[in-house]
N, C-alpha and C positions, 0 to 999 in steps of 0.2 A: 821153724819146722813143726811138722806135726804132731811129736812124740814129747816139743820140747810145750805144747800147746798143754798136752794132756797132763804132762807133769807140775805145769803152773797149776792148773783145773783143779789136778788134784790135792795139790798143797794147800790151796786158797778154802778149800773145803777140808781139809784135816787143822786150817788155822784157825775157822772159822769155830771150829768144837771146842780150842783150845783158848778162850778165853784169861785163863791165868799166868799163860805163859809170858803174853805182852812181846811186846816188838824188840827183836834181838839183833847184834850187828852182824853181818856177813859173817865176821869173824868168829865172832860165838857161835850161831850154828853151823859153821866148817868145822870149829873146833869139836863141839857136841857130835855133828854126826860122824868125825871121823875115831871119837872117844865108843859109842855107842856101835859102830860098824864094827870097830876091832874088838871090843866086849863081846859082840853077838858072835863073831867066828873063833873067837876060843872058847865060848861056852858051848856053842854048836843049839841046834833046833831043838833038841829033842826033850831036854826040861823045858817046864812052867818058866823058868828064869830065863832058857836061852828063846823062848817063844817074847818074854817080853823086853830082851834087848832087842830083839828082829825087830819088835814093833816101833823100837824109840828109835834105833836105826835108820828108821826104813821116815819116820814124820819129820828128823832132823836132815836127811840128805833133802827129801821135798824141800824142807824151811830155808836150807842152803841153797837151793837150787832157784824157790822163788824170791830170796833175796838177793841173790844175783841176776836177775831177770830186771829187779824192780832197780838195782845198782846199773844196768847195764852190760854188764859183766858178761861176754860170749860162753856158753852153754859149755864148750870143749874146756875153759879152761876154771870154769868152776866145777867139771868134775876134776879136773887134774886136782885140783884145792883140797877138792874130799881125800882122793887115793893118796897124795903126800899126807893129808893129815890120817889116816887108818895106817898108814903104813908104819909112822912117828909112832901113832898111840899102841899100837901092837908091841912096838918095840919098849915103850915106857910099861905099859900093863905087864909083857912077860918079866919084864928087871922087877916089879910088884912096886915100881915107886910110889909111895902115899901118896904125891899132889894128882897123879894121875887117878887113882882111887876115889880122890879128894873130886877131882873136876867130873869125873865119872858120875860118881854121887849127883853135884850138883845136876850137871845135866837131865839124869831122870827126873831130878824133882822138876824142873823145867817143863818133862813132855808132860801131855795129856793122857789119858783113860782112852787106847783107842780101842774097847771093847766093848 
């Protein structure tokens, strides 16, 4: 499709900045952007912090999305991937579990500088 065109397009150019991140499994960036999606809508937009969980959000669902492109992986059911995992990590972030913290961590340090 033609939305799922633009969303490779633009992943393949947000991976392209992100030289240190290095080639990650499906799995780690579903996990990441559904860590980093649920981080961004409890912090909400309006801090510096919730403006740059929006951004690690927003280059981990790309990275998951053109990792399942390049997997094969039908488009509907790699967003299905993302929303079970935000919905998981919503649930571990509000309990305040450490490993979720912990993998949270890891993941920014993962994303790139997208400013």
């Amino acid at each position: 499709t033609l939305w799922m065109s633009v969303v490779v397009t633009i992943a393949s150019l947000l991976l392209q900045h992100a030289p240190n991140v290095g080639l990650v499994s499906y799995e780690e960036a579903v996990r990441c952007a559904g860590l980093t999606q649920a981080a961004s809508e409890l912090e909400g937009g309006e801090s510096v912090e919730g403006r740059r969980l929006y951004d690690a959000a927003l280059f981990w669902s790309l990275a998951a999305m053109q990792a399942a492109t390049a997997a094969g992986k039908p488009s509907r059911a790699a967003e299905a991937d993302q929303t079970r995992a935000r919905i998981e990590a919503v649930r571990r972030l509000n309990a305040d579990a450490s490993e979720a913290r912990a993998a949270l961590h890891r993941c920014r340090q993962k994303t790139p500088d997208l400013n």
